[in-house]
C-alpha positions in Angstrom: -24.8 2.5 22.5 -23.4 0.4 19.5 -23.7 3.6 17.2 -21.7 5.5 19.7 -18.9 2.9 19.6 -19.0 3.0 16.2 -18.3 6.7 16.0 -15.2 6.3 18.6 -13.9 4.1 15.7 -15.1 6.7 12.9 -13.7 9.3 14.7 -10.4 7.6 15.0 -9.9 7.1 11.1 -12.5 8.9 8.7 -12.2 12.4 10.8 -8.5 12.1 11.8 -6.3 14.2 10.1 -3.3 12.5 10.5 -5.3 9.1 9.1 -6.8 11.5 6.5 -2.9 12.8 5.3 -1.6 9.2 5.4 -4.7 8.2 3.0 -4.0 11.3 0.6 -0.6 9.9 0.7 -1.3 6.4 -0.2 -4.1 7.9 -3.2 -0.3 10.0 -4.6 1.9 7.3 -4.0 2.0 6.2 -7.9 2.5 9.3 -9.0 5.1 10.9 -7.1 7.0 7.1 -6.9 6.8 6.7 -11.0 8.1 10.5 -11.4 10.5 9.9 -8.3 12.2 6.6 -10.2 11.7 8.3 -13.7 9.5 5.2 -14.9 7.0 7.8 -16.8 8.5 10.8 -18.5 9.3 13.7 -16.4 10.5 16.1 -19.3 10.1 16.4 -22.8 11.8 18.1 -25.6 10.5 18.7 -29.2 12.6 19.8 -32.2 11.7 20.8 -36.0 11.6 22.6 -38.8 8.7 24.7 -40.4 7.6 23.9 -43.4 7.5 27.1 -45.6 4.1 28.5 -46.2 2.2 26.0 -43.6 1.9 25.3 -39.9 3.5 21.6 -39.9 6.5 20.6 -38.3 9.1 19.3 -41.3 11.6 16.1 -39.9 10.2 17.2 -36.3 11.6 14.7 -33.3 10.0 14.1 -30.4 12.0 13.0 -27.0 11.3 11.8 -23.3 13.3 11.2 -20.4 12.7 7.7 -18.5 10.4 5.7 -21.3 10.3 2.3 -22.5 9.3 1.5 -25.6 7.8 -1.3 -26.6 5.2 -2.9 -29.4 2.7 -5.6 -28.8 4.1 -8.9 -28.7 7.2 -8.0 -27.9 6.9 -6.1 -24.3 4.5 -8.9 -22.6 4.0 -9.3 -18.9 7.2 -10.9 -17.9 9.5 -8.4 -19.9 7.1 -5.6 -18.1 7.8 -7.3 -14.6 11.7 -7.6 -15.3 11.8 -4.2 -16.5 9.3 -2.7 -14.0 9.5 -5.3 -10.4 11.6 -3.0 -9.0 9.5 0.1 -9.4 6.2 -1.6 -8.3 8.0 -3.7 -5.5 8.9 -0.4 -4.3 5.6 1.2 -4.1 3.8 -2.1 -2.6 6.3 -1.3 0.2 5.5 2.4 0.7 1.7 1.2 0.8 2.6 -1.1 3.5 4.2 0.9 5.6 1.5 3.9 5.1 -1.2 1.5 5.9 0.7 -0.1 8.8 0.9 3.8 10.1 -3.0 4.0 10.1 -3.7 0.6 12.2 -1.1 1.5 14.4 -3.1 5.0 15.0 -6.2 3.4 15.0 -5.4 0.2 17.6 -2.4 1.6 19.3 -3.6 4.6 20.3 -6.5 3.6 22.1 -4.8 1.3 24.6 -2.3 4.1 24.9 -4.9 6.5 25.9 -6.8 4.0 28.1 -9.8 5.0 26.3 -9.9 1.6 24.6 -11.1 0.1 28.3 -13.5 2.5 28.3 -15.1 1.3 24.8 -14.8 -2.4 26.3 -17.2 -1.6 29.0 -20.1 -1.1 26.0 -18.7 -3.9 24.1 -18.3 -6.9 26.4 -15.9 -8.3 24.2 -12.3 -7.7 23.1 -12.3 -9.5 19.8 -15.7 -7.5 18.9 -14.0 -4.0 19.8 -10.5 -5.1 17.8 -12.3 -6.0 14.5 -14.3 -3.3 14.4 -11.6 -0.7 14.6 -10.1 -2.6 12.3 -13.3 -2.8 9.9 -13.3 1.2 10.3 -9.2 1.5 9.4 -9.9 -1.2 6.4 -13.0 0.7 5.0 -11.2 3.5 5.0 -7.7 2.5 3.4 -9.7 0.3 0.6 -11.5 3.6 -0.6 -8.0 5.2 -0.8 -6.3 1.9 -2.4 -9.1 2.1 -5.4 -8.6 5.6 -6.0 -4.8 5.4 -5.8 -5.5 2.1 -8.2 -6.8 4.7 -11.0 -3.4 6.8 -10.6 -1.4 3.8 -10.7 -3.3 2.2 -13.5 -2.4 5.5 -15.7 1.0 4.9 -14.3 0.9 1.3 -16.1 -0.8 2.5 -19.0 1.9 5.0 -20.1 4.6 2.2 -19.2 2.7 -0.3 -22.3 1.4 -2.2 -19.8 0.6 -5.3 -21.7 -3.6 -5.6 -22.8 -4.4 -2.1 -22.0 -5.5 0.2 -19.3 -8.7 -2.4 -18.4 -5.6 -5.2 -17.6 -3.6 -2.4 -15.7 -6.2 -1.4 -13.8 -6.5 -5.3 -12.2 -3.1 -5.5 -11.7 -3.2 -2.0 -10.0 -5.9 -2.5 -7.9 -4.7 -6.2 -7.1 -1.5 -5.1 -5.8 -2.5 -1.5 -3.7 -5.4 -3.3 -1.9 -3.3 -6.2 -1.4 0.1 -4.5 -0.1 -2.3 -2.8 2.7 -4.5 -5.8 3.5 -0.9 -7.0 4.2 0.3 -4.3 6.3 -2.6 -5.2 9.2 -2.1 -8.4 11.1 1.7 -7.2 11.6 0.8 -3.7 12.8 -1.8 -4.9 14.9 0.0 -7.2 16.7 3.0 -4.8 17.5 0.3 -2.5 18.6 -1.3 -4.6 21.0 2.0 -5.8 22.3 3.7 -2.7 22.6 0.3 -0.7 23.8 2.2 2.2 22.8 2.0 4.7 19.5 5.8 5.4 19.3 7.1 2.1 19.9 4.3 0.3 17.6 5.9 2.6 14.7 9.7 2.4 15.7 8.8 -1.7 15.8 6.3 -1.3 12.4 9.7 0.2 10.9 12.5 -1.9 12.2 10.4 -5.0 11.2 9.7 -3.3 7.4 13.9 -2.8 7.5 14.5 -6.8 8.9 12.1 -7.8 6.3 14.0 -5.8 3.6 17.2 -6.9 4.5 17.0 -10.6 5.0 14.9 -10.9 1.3 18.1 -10.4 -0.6 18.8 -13.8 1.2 15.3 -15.3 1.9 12.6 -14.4 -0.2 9.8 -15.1 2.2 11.3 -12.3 4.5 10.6 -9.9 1.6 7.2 -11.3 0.3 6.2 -10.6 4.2 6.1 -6.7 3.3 6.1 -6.6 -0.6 2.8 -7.3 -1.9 4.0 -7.4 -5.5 6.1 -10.2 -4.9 3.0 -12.5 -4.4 0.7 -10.8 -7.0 3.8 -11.6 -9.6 3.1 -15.7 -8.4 5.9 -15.5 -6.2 6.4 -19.1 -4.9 6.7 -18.0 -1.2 3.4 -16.4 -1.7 1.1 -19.2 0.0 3.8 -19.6 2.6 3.8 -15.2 3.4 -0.1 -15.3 3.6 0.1 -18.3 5.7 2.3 -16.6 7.9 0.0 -13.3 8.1 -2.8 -15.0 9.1 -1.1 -16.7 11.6 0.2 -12.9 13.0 -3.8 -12.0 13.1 -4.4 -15.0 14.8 -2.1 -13.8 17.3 -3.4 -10.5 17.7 -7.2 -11.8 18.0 -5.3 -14.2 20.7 -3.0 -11.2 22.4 -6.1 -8.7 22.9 -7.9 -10.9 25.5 -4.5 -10.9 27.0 -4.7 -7.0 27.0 -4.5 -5.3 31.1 -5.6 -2.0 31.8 
């Protein structure tokens, strides 16, 4: 009985295709982001002369669009977060909102359905049917975070991340699994409020947009969906988790609270 319940929640994430094409999504993100924003070259031009009689290239130049240079002691962390925050800022959103998609799916869609009441008849318990959904969605987005985390670290690497691509790795993998760790409590809330797919995204979105707006005057408003801003040491980073954990809290309150 248990292993059937467990393959509702399987079902729902590891052999959807719509959560299968928003994981894909989150694995490209770095890539298409950096070459959207031009933060890693995206052309290249090359110009010489040939040297008579051999195959060298004589007072040859080398260009590329979009690419800091930098030297060891003189492009460390801070420079590469001044230069670079907004880029990597940007991208911790995307992989909140592609990971808020996926709870959404996977919580919201249930209740929507009613099929959700029919898992809780096996289950007993609300709270035991909530986390593991959410165990199946997490599992799922984590393998996609560390495999977007080797893209991303490349990313780094080619922007002279300082200490090499060991250190941009960290800082990669740090900040994907983070930005959709962040993404759950607020998406599973909405979706056990709302009890509805469409509205849990239009509310996912419009909260992602309040959040965005109100940080160019409060920071902890944009910390609340920008991961990087707390991986950085972001003062208001304590006070942002705090505040997601209260939002789970909720959610593992609001689900007993959950009618047919």
């Amino acid at each position: 009985m248990s292993c059937w319940l467990c393959g509702l929640a399987v079902r729902d994430t590891w052999f959807s295709p719509f959560v299968l094409l928003l994981s894909l999504i989150i694995v490209l993100s770095p890539l298409v982001l950096a070459m959207y924003e031009g933060v890693i070259p995206s052309t290249y031009s090359a110009s010489g002369q040939l040297v008579s009689g051999g195959n060298t290239l004589s007072s040859a130049g080398f260009a590329c669009e979009s690419f800091v240079v930098g030297t060891a002691g003189e492009f460390n962390v801070s420079m590469f977060w001044r230069v670079y925050g907004g880029f990597l800022g940007h991208l911790s959103v995307l992989y909140f909102v592609l990971a808020g998609m996926i709870v959404i799916f996977v919580v919201a869609r249930p209740l929507e359905m009613k099929y959700f009441f029919v898992e809780l008849t096996f289950t007993g318990s609300r709270v035991k049917l909530l986390l593991g959904r959410l165990i199946a969605a997490i599992s799922l987005m984590f393998v996609s975070s560390v495999a977007s985390a080797l893209g991303l670290a490349s990313v780094l690497y080619v922007m002279l991340f300082p200490g090499g691509w060991w250190e941009a790795f960290k800082l990669a993998l740090l900040l994907s699994t983070g930005s959709v760790l962040l993404s759950v409590p607020v998406a599973t809330l909405l979706s056990l409020v709302s009890r509805s797919s469409t509205v849990s995204v239009l509310g996912f979105l419009g909260f992602v947009a309040l959040c965005l707006v109100a940080s160019s005057k409060i920071d902890l408003a944009g910390s609340l969906v920008n991961a990087a801003m707390i991986v950085r040491g972001d003062p208001v980073g304590w006070a942002s988790l705090s505040l997601q954990f209260l939002f789970f809290v909720l959610g593992l309150v609001g689900v007993e609270r959950v009618e047919y």
